[in-house]
N, C-alpha and C positions, 0 to 999 in steps of 0.2 A: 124870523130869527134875528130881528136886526138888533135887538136888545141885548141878543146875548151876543153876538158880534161886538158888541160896543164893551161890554163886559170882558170876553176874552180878551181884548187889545189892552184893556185896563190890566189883567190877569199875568200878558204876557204868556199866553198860552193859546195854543190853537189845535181845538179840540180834533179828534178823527171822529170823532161820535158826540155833535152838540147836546144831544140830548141825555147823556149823564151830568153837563150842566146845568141841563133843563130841570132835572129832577132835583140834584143838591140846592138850587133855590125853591124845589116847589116845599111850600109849608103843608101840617095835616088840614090846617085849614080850607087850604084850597083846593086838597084834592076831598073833602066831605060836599063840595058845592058843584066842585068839578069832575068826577070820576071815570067819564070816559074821556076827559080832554087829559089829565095826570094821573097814567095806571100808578104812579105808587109816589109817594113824599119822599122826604130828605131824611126820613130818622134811620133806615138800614147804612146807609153814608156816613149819617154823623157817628154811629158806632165804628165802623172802620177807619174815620179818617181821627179820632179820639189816639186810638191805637197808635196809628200811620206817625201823628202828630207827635207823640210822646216818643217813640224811638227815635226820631227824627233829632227831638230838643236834648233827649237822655244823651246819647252819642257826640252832640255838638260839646253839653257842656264836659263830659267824659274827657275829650279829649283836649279840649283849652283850656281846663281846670285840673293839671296833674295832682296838684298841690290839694284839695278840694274832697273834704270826706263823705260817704255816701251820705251823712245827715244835712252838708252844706245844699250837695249836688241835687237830694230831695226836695228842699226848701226851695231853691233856685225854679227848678225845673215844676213845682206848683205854682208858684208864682208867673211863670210863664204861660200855661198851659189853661189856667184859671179864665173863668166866665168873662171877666172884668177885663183881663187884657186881651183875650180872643176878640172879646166885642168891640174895643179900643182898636186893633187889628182890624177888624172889618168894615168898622167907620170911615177909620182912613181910606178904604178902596171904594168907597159908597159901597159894598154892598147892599146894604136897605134898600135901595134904590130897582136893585134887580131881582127882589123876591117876589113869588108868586104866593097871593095871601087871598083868603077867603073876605069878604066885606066884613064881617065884625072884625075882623084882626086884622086888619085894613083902618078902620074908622077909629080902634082903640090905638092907635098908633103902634102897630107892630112892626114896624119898619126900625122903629128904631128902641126896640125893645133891646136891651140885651143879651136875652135868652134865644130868640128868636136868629140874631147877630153870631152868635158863637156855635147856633148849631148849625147854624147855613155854614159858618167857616168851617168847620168838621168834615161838612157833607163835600165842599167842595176842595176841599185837600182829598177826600178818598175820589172824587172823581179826576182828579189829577192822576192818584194814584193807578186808579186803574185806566183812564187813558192812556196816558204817557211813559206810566212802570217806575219805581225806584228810584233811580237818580236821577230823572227830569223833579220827582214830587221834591226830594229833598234839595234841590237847586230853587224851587218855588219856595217849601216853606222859608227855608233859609233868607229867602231874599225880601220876602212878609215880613218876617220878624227881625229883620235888621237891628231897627232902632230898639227892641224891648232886650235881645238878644245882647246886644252893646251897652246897653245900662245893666243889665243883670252879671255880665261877664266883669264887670269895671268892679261889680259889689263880692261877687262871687271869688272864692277862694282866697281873700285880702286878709283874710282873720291871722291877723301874727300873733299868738297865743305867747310868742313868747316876750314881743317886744310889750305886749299888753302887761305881762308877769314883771317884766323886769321894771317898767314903769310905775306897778303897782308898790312893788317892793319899796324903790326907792321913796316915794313918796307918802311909808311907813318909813324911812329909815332905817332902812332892812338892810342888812349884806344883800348883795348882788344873786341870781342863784345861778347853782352852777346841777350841770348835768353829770349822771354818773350811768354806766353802763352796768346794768344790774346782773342781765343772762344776754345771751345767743342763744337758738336754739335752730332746729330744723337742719335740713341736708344743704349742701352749697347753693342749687336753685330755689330751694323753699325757706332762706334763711331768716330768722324772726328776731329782733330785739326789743329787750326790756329794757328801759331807760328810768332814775328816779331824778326829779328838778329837787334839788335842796335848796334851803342858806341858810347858812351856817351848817348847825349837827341836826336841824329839822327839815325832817324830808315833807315835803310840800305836795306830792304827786307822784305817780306812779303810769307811764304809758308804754304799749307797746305798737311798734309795726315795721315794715318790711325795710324799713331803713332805717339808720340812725335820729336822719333826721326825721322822718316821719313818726319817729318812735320819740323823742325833744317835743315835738309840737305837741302829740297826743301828751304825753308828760305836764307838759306847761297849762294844756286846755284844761285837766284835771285838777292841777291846783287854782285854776280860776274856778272852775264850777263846782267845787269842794273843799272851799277853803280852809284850811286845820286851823287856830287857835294856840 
């Protein structure tokens, strides 16, 4: 076990049951070669820790992204969660280095595949998971994705729809637009507004939501991605 010793120190994690890390690195490969050395691979892992993963990322950007619409916070959070940056993710820790692989996916270079890369990271965010339970995994993932996490948040919810609007206008020549509050609707805790962005007497867009200004932005997004004539 000295490899995966060397691996959990890298991990920042010390397992109570080394062998749910044994398993999230073993690939199918090496357990079709190896069967009674690895009763079972990494794929029932990589489904759990998919999951683990994604609620982990949804919640982070939920909550540093107040501003940030469920289509931002989707885009974001694919982006994160995607092949390409798991694998980029697991590069960084060598992963590759600690997986157990059968000789032809050994020899084809599966180490540094990035399928292979992103499903071991899967496998081994749910063995966190159920090692350590909930908030040690999300203090792990968190601390993983630092740097992807940081660049995505700096991109993430930045969209000013409106100073985009007002930029566009002027650089037609346009009057300025101006916001006008269309409805209210709903009880005092479920209050809803309609908001229309004009300029001049042409109304340019039409948004709603749960605040004024959230109901301006949506307003202003509309007349950028529907422009009238």
């Amino acid at each position: 076990m000295a490899e995966l010793a060397a691996f959990e120190a890298k991990l920042g994690v010390s397992f109570s049951d080394p062998l749910r890390l044994r398993q999230a690195l073993t690939h199918s490969s090496y357990l079709n070669e190896n069967p009674l050395e690895a009763p079972e691979c990494n794929e029932r892992l990589e489904f759990l820790g998919d999951a683990v993963l994604g609620l982990v990322i949804s919640e982070k950007l939920y909550r540093d992204l107040p501003q940030a619409d469920e289509g931002e916070m989707t885009k974001l959070r694919a982006a994160l969660v995607k092949r390409d940056t798991l694998a980029r993710v697991a590069a960084a820790i060598g992963l590759g280095d600690y997986l157990y692989l059968g000789r032809g996916e050994e020899s084809s270079g599966g180490r540094r595949k990035k399928a292979n890369l992103a499903c071991a990271l899967e496998a081994v965010i749910a063995a966190v998971f159920l090692d350590q339970g909930p908030a040690a995994t999300e203090d792990f993932i968190l601390r993983l994705f630092q740097e992807e996490l940081a660049h995505a948040l700096s991109q993430g919810g930045t969209t000013n729809y409106k100073s985009r609007l007002q930029e566009l206008l002027q650089s037609r020549g346009q009057s300025p637009p101006v916001y006008h509050l269309v409805e209210t609707s709903g009880p005092d805790h479920e209050r809803r507004f309609t908001i229309e962005v004009r300029a001049g007497n042409t109304v340019l867009g039409r948004g709603s939501g749960k605040s004024k200004k959230l109901a301006e932005t949506a307003a202003a997004r509309a007349a950028l991605e529907h422009p009238r004539d």
